[in-house]
N, C-alpha and C positions, 0 to 999 in steps of 0.2 A: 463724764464720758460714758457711764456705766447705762447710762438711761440716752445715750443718744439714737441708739435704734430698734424698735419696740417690735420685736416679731410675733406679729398674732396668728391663730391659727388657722389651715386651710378653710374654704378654699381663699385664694390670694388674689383670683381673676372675679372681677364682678361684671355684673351686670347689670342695665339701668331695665333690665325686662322684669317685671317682679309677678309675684302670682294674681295680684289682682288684673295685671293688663292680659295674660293668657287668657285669666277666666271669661274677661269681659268680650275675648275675641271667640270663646268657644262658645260664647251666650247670640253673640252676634251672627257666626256661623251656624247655628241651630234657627236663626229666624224665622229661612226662607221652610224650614219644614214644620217651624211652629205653627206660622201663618197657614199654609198648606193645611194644617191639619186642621187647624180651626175651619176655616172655609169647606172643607170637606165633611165634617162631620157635625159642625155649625155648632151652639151656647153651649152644649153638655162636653164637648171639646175643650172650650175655654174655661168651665169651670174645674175639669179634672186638674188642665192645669195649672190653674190658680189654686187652686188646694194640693196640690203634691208641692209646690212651688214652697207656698207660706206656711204649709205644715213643715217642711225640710228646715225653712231658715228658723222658724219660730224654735224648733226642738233643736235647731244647734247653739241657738242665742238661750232658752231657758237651762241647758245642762251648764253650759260655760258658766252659767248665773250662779248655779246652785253650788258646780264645784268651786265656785271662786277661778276661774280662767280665762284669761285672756277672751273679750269676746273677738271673733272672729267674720262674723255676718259679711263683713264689708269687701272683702277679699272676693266674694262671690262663689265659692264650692258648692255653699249649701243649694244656693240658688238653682246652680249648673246642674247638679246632683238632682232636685225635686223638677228640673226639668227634663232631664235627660228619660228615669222616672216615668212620666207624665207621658211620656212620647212612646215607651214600650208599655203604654195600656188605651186596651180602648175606650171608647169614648163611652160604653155605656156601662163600665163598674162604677160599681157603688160608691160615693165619695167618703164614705166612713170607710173603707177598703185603700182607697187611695193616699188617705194622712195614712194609714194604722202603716204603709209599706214606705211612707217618706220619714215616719219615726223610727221605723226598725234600720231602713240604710244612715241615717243619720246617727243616732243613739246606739245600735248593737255596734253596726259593721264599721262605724267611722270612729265615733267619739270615744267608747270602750277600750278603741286599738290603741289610742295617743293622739286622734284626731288627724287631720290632714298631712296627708304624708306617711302615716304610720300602717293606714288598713290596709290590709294583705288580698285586699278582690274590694274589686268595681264596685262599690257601697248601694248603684242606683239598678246593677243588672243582680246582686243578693238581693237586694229589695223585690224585685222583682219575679223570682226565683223562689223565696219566701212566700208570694202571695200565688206564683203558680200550684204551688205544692199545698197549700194550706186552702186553696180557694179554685182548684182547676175548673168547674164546672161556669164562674162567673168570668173566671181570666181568658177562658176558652169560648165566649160568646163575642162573637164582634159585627159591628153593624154596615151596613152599603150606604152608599152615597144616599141613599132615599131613605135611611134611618130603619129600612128591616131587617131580620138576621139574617145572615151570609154569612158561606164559610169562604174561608180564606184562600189564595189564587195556590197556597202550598198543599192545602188541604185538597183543592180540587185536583193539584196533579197528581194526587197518590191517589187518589182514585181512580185516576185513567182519564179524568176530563180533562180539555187543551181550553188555554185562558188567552187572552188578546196581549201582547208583547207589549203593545202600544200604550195600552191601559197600564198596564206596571209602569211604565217609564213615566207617564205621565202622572201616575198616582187615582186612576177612576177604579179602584179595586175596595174591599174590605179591608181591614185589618186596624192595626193599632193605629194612634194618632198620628206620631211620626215616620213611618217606613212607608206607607204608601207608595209616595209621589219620590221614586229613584233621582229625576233632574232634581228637585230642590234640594235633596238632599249629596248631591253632587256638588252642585253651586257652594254648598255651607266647606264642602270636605274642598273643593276649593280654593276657597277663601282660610283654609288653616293651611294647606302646603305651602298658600303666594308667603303668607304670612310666618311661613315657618314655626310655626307654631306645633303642628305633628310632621314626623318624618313619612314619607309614601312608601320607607323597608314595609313597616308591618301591612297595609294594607292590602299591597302589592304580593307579599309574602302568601298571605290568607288568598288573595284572588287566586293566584298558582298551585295552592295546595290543593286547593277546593273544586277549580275547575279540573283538576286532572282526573280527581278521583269521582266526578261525576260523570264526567267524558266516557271516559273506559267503562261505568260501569251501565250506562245509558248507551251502549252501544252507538260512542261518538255521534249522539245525536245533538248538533250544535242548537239549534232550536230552544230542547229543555234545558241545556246550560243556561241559556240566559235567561229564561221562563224561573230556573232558582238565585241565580244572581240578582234579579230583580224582586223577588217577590222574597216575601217577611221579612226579619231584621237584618237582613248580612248587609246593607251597605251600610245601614246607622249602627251594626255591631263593628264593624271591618275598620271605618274611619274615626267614629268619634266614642264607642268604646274596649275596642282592643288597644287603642292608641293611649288611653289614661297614664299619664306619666308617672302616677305612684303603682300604677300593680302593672306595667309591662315594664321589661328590660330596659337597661341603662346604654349595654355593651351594643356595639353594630350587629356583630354576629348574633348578639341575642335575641337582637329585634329581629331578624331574619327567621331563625328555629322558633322565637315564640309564633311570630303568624303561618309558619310550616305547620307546627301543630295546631294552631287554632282552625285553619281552612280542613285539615282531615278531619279533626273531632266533629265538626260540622257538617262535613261531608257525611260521615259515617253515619250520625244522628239521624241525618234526614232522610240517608238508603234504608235504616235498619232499626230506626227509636222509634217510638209508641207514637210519641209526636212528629207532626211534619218539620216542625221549626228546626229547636236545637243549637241556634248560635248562640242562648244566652249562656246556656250549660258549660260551651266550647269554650268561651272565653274567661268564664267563672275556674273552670280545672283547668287553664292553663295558665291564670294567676296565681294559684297554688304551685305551681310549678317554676314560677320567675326566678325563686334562688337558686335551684339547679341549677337553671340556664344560665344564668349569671355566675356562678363558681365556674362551669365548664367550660366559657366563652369569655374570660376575662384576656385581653391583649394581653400577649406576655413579651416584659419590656427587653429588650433588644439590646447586648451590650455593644459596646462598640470596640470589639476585637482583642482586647486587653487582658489581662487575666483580675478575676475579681478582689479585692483588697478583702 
């Protein structure tokens, strides 16, 4: 009788969802902006990202080897990670540039922590972040549809120049591989809501924050609102990495205050930073911030009227 009921430990409710079917839908939902950027920026596209891709898995399969652990490659992170990666650079850094930033998100930011699940910030926008600060002069060159250099539709509006709405939506603009082209990358963020796969709290949260405080400070000129919602990383930072299920919040309300903060940090960066961009910074320091938000924003359980034993 002593063994007739085996209570194992939380959690108790499963799921037949596991991490390799998320990753394989977040790889699927980044397609329509892979493809996009490849066509866009044409062979030196496709090589960046096949080299942040197979440098990413190669350097999470070679450390797992060395330390004797579990290899992991097949789950798809590393992959997701050297793409995501791949997509906040342009097409014309150097490829020795491009492994040296898929071995630091992989090896410092991931594997060091305890690997997947463990790392405290977005491993593919540190990476990326890494190579801004260590490399500004090549991470801050990006090319135009015809392969010469152009600055970027952010850089032009701080200058006071007006860029075509249309061209951002469709993606005929500069910039990194992935952000361009705003519809494809809609279609992918999309395809992760039908699929429930990311929650639309934090996106929606970030949109609201962000546009308020560009509103008011643009003298509600609705125009250049969308001229910055469209243009550099906010929609590919907003959907597919402020939403990273290990470094944003667990809690509802958490997911709410983390993209309240993430849309002003962003905000503020792009009124007031040295650079026009700024969402990767935004959403890097408000990773560091998730345990806060999650101590302050944890539901608090609810008795039901009785007095407590």
């Amino acid at each position: 009788m002593d063994n007739l009921f085996n209570v194992s430990t939380a959690p108790h409710i499963r799921s037949s969802i596991t991490t390799k079917n998320i990753m394989y839908d977040v790889l699927i939902a980044l397609m329509p902006a892979t493809i996009f950027g490849i066509y866009q920026f044409g062979f030196d596209a496709f090589l960046v990202i096949t080299v942040a891709v197979i440098s990413a898995v190669l350097s999470e399969y070679l450390y797992q080897r060395l330390m004797k652990l579990p290899i992991t490659i097949k789950d798809g992170s590393a992959a997701i990670t050297g793409l995501l990666l791949a997509l906040c650079l342009s097409s014309s850094l150097p490829l020795w540039m491009v492994a040296l930033g898929s071995v630091f998100a992989i090896i410092v930011v991931k594997q060091l922590f305890g690997g997947l699940g463990q790392n405290f910030m977005n491993p593919a926008l540190a990476a990326r972040c890494f190579l801004l600060i260590s490399f500004a002069g090549k991470m801050n060159s990006f090319v135009n549809i015809d392969a010469t250099s152009s600055a970027t539709p952010l850089a032009l509006l701080r200058n006071g120049q007006d860029v075509n709405l249309v061209d951002l939506f469709i993606g005929n603009t500069s910039g990194t591989i992935g952000e361009t082209s705003v519809i494809a990358l809609l279609i992918g963020a999309g395809y992760l809501i039908y699929k429930k796969v990311i929650s639309p709290k934090i996106p929606l949260s970030i949109l609201i924050s962000f546009s308020l405080i560009i509103f008011i400070n643009k003298d509600c000129n609705f125009d250049y609102l969308l001229k910055q919602i469209c243009g550099g990383g906010f929609i590919i930072g907003a959907f597919f990495m402020a939403t990273d299920y290990v470094t944003s919040p667990i809690t509802p309300n958490g997911k709410i205050v983390f993209g309240l903060i993430v849309g002003i940090l962003a905000a503020v960066f792009r009124l007031y930073g040295n650079s026009p961009e700024g969402m990767s910074f935004a959403i890097i320091i408000s990773n560091l911030l998730v345990p806060l938000i999650e101590k302050v924003t944890v539901p608090k359980i609810k008795s039901s009227g009785g007095k407590q034993k």
